[in-house]
C-alpha positions as CSV (number, residue, x, y, z in Angstrom):
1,X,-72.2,-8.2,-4.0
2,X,-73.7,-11.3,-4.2
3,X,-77.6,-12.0,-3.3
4,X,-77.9,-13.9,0.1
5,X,-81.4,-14.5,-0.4
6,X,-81.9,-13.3,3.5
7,X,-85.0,-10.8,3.7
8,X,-85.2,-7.5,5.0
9,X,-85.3,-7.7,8.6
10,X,-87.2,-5.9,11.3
11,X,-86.7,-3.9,13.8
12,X,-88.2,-6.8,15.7
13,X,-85.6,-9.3,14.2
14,X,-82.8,-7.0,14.2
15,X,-82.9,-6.2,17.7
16,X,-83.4,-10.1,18.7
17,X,-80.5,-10.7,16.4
18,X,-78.3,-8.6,18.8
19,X,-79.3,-9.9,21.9
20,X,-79.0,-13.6,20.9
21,X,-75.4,-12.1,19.7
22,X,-74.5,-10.6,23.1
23,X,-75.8,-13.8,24.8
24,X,-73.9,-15.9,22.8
25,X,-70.6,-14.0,23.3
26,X,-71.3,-13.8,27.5
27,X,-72.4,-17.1,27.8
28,X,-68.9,-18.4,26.2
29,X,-66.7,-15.9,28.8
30,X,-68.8,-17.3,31.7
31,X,-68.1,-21.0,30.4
32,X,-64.6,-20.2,31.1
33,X,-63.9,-18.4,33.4
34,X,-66.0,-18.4,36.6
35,X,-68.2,-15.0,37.4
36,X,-66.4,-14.5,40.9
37,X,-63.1,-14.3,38.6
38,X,-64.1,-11.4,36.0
39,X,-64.6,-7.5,37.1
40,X,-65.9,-6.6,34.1
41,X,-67.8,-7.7,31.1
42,X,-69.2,-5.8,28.5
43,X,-70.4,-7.3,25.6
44,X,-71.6,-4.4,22.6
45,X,-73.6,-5.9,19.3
46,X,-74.5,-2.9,16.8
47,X,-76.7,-4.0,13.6
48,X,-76.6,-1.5,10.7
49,X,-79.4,-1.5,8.0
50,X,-82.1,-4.4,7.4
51,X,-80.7,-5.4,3.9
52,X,-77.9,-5.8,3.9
53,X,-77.9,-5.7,7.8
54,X,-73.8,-4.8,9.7
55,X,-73.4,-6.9,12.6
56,X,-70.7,-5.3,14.5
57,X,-69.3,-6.9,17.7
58,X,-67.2,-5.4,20.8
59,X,-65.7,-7.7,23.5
60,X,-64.5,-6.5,26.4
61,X,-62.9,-8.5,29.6
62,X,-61.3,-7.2,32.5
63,X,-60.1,-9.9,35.0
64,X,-59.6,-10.4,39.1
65,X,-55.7,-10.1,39.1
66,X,-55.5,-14.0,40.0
67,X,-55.8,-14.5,36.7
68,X,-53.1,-12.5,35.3
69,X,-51.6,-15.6,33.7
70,X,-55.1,-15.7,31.3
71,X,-55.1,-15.4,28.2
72,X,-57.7,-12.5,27.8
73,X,-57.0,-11.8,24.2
74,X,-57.7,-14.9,23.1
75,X,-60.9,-15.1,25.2
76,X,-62.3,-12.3,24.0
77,X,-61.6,-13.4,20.3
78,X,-63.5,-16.2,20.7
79,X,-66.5,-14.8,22.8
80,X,-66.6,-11.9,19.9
81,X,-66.4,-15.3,17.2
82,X,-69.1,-17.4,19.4
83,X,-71.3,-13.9,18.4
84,X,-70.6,-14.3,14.4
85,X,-71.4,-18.0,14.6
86,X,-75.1,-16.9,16.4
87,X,-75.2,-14.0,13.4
88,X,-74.7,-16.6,11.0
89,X,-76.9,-19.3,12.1
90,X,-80.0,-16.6,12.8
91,X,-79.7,-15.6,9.8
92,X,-80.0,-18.9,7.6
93,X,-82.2,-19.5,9.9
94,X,-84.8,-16.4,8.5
95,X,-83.5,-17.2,4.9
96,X,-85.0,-21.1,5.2
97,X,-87.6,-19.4,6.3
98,X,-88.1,-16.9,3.9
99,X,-88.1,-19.8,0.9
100,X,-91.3,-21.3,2.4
């Protein structure tokens, strides 16, 4: 495995990755699809470890039945992708960091 050069992280920083994660995923369901239109919406981020930390993401979207022709798959794909793309930048974000 090859060094990343990210630090250890925190408590502190692994619990503010997770939330930025699970904001990141529910703010991309609610920017399409309109909160009077989904029942349910549960968005799960689990970090493992400091170094190397486990980002694991769960997606879940249940919709009114006017939107049965939805693609809810593919939506929660993307929300669960919009989290890895938060996970990713925070943590380049604390490597530039680190370096100074």
């Amino acid at each position: 495995m090859a060094e990343t050069g990210i630090p250890q992280l925190t408590l502190e920083q692994v619990a503010e990755l997770c939330e930025g994660a699970e904001h990141a995923a529910r703010g991309y369901v609610l920017s399409k699809v309109s909160t009077n239109r989904v029942v349910t919406l549960d968005v799960t981020v689990d970090a493992e470890g400091t170094k190397p930390v486990t980002v694991n993401v769960d997606v879940t979207v249940v919709l009114s039945p006017i939107m049965k022709d939805f693609d809810v798959n593919t939506l929660t794909k993307e929300a669960t992708n919009q989290a890895f793309v938060y996970v990713e930048e925070y943590l380049r974000e604390l490597k530039c960091k680190s370096k100074k």
